[in-house]
N, C-alpha and C positions, 0 to 999 in steps of 0.2 A: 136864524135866517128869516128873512121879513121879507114880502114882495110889494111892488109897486105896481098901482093900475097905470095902464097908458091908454092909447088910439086903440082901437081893433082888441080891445080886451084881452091884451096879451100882458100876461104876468113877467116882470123880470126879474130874475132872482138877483139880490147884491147880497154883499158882506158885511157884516158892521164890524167895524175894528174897533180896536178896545176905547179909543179915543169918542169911538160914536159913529166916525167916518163911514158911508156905505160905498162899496168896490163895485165893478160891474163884473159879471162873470167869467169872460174872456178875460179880462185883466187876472184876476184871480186865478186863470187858468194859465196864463202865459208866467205868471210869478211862480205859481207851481213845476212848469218846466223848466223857468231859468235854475231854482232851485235841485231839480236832480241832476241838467246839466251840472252844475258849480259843485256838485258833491261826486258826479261822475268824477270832474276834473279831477278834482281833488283827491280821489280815489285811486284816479293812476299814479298823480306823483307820488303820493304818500308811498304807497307798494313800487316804484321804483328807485326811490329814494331810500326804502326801510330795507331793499334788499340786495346786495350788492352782487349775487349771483344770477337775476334776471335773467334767463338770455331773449335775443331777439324774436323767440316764438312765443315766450311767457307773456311778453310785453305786446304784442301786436296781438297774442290773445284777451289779454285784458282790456285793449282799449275796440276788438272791435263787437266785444260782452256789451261793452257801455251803449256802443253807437246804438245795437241789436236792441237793448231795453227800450231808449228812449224813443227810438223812432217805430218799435212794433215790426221790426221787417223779421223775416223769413229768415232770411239768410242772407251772408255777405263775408265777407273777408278783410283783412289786414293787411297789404304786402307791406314789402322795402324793398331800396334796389342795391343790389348786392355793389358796392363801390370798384371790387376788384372786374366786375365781368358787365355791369351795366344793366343785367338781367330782375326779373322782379320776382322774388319772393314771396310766393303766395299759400305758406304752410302751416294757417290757422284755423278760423274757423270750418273754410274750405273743406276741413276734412269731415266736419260731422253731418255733410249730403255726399260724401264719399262714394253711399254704398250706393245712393241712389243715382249718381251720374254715370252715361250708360258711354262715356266718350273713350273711344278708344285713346291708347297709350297716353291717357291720363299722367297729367303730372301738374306738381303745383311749383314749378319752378318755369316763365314765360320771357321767351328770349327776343320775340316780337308782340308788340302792342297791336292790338286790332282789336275791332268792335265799338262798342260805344265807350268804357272802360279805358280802350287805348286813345282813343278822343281825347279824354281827359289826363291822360299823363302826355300826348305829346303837346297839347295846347295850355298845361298848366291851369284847367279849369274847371269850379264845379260843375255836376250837370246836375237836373234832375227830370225824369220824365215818367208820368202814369198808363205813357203806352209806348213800352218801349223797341214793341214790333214795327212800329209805326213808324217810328224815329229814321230820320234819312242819314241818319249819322250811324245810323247801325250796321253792323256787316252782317245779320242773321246770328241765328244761333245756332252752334256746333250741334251734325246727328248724334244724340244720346243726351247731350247737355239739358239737364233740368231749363224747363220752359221760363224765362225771365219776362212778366208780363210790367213790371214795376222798376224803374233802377235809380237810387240816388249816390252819386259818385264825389269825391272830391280829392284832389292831390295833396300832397304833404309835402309844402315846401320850406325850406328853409332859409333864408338868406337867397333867396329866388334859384335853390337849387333844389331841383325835383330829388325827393329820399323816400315817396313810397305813394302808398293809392289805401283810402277806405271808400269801400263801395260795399251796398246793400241793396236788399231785393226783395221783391213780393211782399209789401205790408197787407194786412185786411184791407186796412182804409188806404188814402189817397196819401202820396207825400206833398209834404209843404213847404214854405219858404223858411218857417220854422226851423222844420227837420234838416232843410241845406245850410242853414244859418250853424243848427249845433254841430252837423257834421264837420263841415264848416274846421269848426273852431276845434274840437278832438283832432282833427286833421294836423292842426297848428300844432296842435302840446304832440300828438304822435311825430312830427318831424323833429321837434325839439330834442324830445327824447331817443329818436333812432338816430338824429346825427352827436349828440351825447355820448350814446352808446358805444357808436364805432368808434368815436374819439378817443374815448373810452379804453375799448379794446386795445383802438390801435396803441394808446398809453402802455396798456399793461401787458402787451406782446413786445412794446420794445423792451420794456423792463426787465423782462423775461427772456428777452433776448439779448441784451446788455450781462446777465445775473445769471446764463447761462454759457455767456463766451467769458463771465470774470470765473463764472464755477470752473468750466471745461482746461481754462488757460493755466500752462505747468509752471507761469511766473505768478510772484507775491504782487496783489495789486494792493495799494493802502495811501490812506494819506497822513498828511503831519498841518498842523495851524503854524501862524508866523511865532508862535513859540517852541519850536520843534514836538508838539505830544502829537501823538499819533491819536488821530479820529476816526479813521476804517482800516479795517484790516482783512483782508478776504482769508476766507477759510483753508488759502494753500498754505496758509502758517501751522495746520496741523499736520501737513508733511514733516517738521521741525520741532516738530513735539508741542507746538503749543496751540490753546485755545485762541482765537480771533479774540473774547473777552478778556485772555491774561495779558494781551499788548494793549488793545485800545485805553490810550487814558495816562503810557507811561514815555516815558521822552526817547526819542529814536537813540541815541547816542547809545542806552543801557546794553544795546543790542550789537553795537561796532566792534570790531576787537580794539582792545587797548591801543596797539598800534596805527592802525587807522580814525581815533575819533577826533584828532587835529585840523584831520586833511577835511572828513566829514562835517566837523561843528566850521573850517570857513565854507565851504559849500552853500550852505545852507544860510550864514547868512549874508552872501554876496546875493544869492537866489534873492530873498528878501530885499535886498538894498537896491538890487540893480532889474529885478524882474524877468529875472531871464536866469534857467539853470544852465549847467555844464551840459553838455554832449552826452555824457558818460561818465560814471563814476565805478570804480573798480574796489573794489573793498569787500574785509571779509564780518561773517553777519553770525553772532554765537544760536548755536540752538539750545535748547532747555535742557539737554544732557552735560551740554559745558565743550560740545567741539565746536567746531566753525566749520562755513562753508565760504566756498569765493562766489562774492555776487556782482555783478555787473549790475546800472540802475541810471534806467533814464527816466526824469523827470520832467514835470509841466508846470507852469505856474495858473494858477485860479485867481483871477482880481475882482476886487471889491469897490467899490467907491473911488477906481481906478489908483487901490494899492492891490500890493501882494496880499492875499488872505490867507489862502490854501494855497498847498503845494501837494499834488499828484504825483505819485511814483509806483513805477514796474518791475521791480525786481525781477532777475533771468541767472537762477541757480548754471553757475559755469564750470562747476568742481569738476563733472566729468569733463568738461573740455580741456580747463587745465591739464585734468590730469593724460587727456590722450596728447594732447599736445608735448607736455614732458614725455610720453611713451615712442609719438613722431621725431623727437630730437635722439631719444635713446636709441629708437631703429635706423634713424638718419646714421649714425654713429657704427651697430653694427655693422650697418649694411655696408657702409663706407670700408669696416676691418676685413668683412665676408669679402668683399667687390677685390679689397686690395690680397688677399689671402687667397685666393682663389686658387684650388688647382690646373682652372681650366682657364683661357682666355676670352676675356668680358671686353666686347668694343659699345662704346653708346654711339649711335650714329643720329643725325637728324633726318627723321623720316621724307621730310622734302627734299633736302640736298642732297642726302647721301653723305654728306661731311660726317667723320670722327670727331667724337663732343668728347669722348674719354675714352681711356684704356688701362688694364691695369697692369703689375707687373708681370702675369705672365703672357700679356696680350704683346710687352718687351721682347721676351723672351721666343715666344713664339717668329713673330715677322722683325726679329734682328734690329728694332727699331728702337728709338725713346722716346717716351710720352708723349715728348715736346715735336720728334719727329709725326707722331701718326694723328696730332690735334688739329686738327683742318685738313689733314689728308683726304681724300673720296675713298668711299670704302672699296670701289672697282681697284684701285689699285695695289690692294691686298692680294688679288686672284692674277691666273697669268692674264696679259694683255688679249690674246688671240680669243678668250673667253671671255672678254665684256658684256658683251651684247645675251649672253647667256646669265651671267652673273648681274645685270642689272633688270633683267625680267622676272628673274627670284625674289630681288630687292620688292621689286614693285608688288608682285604677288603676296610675300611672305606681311608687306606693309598692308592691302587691301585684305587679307586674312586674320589679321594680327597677332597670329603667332603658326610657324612654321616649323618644319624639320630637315636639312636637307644631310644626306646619310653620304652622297660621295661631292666631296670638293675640296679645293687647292688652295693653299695659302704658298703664294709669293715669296720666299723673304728677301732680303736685304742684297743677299750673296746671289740672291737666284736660284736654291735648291729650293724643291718644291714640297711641300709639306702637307700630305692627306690629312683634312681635316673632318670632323662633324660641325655642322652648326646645329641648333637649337637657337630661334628667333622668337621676339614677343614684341609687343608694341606696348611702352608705357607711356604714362603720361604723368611730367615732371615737373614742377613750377607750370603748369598750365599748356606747356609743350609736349606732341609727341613724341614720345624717342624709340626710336628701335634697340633694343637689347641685343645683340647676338654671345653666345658662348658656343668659341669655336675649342675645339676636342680634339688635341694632339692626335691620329689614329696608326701613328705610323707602327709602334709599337703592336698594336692590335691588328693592323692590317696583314702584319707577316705571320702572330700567329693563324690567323686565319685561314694563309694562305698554306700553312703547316697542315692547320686540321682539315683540310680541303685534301691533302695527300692524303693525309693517311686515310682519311673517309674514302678516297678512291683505292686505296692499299684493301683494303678492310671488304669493302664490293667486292673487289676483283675476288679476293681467296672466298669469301663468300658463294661468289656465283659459282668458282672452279671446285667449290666443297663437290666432294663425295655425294655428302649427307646434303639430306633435306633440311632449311631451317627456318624454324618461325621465332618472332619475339612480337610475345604481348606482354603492354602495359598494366598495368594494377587497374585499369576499368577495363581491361577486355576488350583495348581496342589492339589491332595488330599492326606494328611499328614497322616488321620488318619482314621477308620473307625473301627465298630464292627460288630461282627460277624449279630448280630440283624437287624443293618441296609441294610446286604448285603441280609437277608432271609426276612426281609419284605417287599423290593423291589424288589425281584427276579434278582438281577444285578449279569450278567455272569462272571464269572473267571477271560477270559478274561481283560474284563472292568474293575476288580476291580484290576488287574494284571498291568493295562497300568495307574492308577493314572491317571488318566483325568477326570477332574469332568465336562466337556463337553460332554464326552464319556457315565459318566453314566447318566447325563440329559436324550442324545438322548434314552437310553434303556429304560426310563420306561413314555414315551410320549404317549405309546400306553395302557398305563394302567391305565390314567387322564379319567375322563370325560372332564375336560377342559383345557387342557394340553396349549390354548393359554393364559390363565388368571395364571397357576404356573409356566411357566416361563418369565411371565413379573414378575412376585412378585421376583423371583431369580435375574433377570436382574437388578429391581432395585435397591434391597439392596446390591447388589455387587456395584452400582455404588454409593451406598451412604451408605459407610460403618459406619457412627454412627447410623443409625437406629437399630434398635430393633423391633422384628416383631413377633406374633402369632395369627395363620388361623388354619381353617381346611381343609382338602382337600379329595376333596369325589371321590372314586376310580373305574370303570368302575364294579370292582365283588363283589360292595354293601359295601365294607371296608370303614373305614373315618378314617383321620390320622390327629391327632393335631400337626403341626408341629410348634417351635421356633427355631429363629436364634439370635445371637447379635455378635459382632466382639470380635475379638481378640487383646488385646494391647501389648506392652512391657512395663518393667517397668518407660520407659521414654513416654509411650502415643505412640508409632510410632506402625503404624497399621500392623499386622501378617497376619489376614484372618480374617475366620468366621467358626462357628461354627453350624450346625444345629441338632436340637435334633427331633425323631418322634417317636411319640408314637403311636399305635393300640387305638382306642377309639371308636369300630364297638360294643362291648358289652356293653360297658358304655350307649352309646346312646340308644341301645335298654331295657337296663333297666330304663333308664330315664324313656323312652315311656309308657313304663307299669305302671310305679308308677304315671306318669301324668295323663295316663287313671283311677289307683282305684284311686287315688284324687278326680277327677271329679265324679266318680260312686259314693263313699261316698258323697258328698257334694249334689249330686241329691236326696239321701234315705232321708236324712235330711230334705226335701222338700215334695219328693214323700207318704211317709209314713202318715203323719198326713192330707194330702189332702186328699188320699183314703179313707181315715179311714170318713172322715166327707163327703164325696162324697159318700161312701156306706151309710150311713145314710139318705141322702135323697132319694137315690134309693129307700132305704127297704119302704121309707113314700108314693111314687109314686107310686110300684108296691103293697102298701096293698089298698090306694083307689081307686088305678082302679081296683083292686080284687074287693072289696066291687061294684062297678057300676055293674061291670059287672054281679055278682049275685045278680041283680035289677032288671034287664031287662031281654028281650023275644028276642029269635033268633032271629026274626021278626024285632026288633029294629034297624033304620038304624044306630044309634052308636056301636053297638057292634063292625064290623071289627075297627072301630077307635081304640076303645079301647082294641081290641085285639094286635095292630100295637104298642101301646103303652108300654104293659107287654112286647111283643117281645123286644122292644128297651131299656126295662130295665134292662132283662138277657145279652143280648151285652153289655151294660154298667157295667152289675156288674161283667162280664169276664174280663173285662179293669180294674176293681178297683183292681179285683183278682191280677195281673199280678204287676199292681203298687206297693200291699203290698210285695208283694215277691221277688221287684226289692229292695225297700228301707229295706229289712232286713238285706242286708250286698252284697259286691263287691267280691262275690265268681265268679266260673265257670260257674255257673250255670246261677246265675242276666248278665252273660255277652253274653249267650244266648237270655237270654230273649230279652237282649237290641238288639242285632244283627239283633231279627225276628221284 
């Protein structure tokens, strides 16, 4: 480097270039920045170009690195404006003064423009300003917001449509027209690339979303050239056993069944000839096992040079439908044998009119009618006339419900006799029509048993309640079925309890009126655990009563166990006349004893008491046997008081002998 003198002694430096040339410094100096500009540049495409995973924070980080070198500023940021919401994106450099901005709920995501910043995105222009407190374009800066005393700003547009903002801030030195010039121009290649990007995106989101409804979708998508080979083949061909690579490449026909590749090879080239496919194509398609499936296939033509090129097709696997559909003709079929075989009578009616659409033969049979008669008949005049107005509010309800029960009703017939029926109603829907179903239910049959078991059930109460005995029946869970009035009053069992059916309940109530209340209900416990037994006790009651109780279970007519049943009887008087007839038994069978004993025991008395009379009118006061034989007469009037009493016990088992026997 060489200087030159000038005016005022002032040295100025030039360059000599290799030719000899001298530069002046500032020139020198502005080649210098064109140059890291043009290698910035270069430096972003290259890295957006070389990487196809970029995303839009990589990239608006990288170009606002560059802007940050070349111009010496502080800090500054990237945005874009997000296409879907209009909003600006501002989540680059932004973050590395993060910690230092003190703004409350902070975010780098700006849904309104304001400040000096928004200046420049709504006026689509650069700014640059070295006092930018000063600036009348400024709105202030946010409490906590790092102090911006420097700001050079510029839009990203593209085809004059705003895609984003590079702005920076606080250099050392001064900004210049330079630094807006490069800004400037980064600005340019950052719109380039941000609306690329979205382009971009937006590209490889349809594709993805095309390549996610061909993945997701349960038809064959593929296509064939104007020489029928197939060129795509989506992956639902591994449903079928095969690879997408073992079809692409081999002629669709290989895949038709034999039977179908006549119909299929003109298809294809009328397609060809005329530009236009069929509707629909019905045909079956081999899979790699060797069966077939039935497919349905609608096609598209793809034109070239305004020929057919390509032909696009959808395959729609139909096997299951086929096959339900032969299964709707098979049920069509029974239903049709069931309908006409019926034990019960089937009317279809039309749920608006009330018209009979069908019937079958025993619906004949039933109202006296034929087919031909009850097909356009109104179903009211199935039922008597005087009940319409009843039987048509049914209709409407049983139709508004769609399916009904009605347990007592009349069928009409023909002659006039009136015939108890059941209905069973349901709303279906036939060829696209609703129809009412009814199956009406001969009941006449049933109506008279009924009316049978209704007697005897009142036969069965009456002796019931007229029983003697007290009786209860409980079922196999211990609930209680059945009871009479008898068993409720000779157990004193409350209202209640007789109220809540729980033969738990009424155990507990009369525990306190057992003398042994631990020995009757283990007796209860275990014939409930062993229901074939068969059991009768007696059971002795705390206020002198005693009750003969039997149980035995209850069967079905197939042997399957119901419950049990227990019967009680009062047997407090029985046992005390027992008592009494046991005692005159005994009284009589003692007189039979007692009577001829006395009798022959007063006899020797009478022989005792005459010869000790005769001694004693022998002898002299003075004799020392007299009290002897005084002792002796005494002890035979005692004796013959005894005999006295003996005969008048053994004369008979009155009140009286029962006296006797007591003293």
């Amino acid at each position: 480097m060489k200087t030159n003198r000038k005016k005022g002694g002032v040295n100025m430096p030039v360059i000599v270039s290799p030719a000899g040339a001298k530069k002046p410094l500032k020139q020198r100096t502005e080649s210098i920045f064109r140059n890291k500009l043009d290698k910035a540049v270069t430096a972003i495409e290259n890295d957006y170009l070389a990487s196809a995973t970029l995303s839009m924070d990589d990239i608006s980080d990288k170009v606002i690195k560059e802007a940050e070198r070349l111009t010496g500023s502080d800090c500054g940021f990237a945005s874009y404006i997000d296409p879907a919401t209009g909003w600006l994106i501002a989540a680059t450099r932004t973050r590395d003064i993060w910690d230092r901005c003190r703004v409350p709920d902070k975010s780098t995501v700006f849904k309104n423009f304001t400040g000096l910043w928004g200046w420049v995105l709504k006026n689509k222009k650069p700014l640059l300003t070295n006092n930018a407190p000063a600036d009348r374009r400024s709105g202030g800066t946010p409490d906590g917001h790092i102090k911006i005393e420097k700001l050079l700003a510029a839009p990203a547009v593209f085809n004059r449509k705003l895609t984003g903002l590079l702005a920076l801030a606080n250099p050392r030195r001064s900004y210049t027209a330079r630094d807006l010039a490069a800004v400037e121009k980064l600005a340019r290649i950052y719109a380039i690339i941000v609306q690329r990007k979205f382009a971009e995106d937006r590209l490889k989101e349809s594709e993805e979303n095309y390549r996610a409804i061909i993945n997701a979708s349960r038809d064959i998508i593929y296509t064939v050239n104007a020489g029928g080979i197939i060129a795509y083949m989506s992956r639902q061909a591994e449903n079928y056993g095969y690879s997408p690579d073992e079809i692409v490449g081999r002629h669709v026909l290989e895949f038709a069944h034999p039977e179908d590749r006549d119909m299929l090879a003109r298809a294809l080239a009328d397609a060809l000839k005329t530009g236009t496919t069929a509707a629909l194509l019905s045909y079956r398609i081999r899979k790699k096992d060797g069966s077939y499936f039935y497919a349905e296939q609608k096609s598209g033509i793809i034109m070239k040079n305004g020929r057919p090129h390509m032909i696009s097709c959808v395959i729609r696997d139909v096997t299951e439908r086929r096959q339900l559909e032969a299964r709707i003709l098979e049920s069509e079929s029974k239903y049709r044998t069931l309908f006409e075989n019926a034990n019960a009578a089937i009317f279809l009616a039309d749920t608006a009119t009330g018209k009979i659409l069908d019937a079958n033969r025993q619906a004949e049979l039933l109202t006296g009618r034929t087919r031909k008669e009850l097909t356009g008949m109104n179903r009211l005049l199935l039922h008597p006339p005087e009940e319409e107005e009843y039987y048509q509010k049914q209709f409407r309800d049983h139709v508004a419900r769609r399916t009904a029960k009605l347990e007592a009703a009349v069928v009409l017939k023909k002659n006039g006799d009136r015939i108890p029926v059941h209905i069973n109603a349901a709303v279906l829907e036939i060829g696209g029509e609703k129809v009412m179903q009814g199956i009406f239910e001969d009941v006449t049959e049933l109506k008279k048993a009924q009316e049978e078991l209704t007697f005897k059930n009142i036969i069965l109460s009456t002796q019931q309640e007229s029983s003697l005995d007290g009786i209860l029946v409980v079922d196999e869970k211990g609930v209680i079925l059945s009871f009479n009035k008898r068993f409720i009053a000779m157990w004193g069992i409350p209202p209640d309890v007789a109220a809540s059916r729980s033969d738990r309940r009424a155990l507990d109530s009369v525990m306190d009126k057992l003398r042994d209340p631990a020995a009757f209900l283990q007796k209860v416990n275990y014939l409930y655990e062993h229901p074939e037994q068969k059991s009768r006790d007696e059971i002795a009651l705390r206020d002198g009563r005693t009750f003969d109780r039997y149980s035995e279970s209850m069967r079905a007519t197939d042997g399957s166990y119901l419950g049990r049943v227990w019967f009680f009887r009062d047997i407090t008087e029985n046992r005390r006349l027992e008592a009494e007839l046991i005692h005159a038994k005994a009284i009589e069978a003692a007189s039979r004893i007692t009577r001829p004993a006395a009798h022959d025991f007063n006899n020797i008395l009478a022989a005792i008491n005459g010869y000790a009379a005769l001694i004693l009118d022998t002898i002299d006061d003075k004799n020392r046997a007299k009290p002897e034989i005084l002792q002796i007469l005494k002890a035979v009037r005692r004796a013959s008081a005894v005999t006295e009493k003996l005969q008048t016990f053994g004369s008979g088992p009155d009140k009286k002998t029962k006296k006797i026997v007591d003293k």
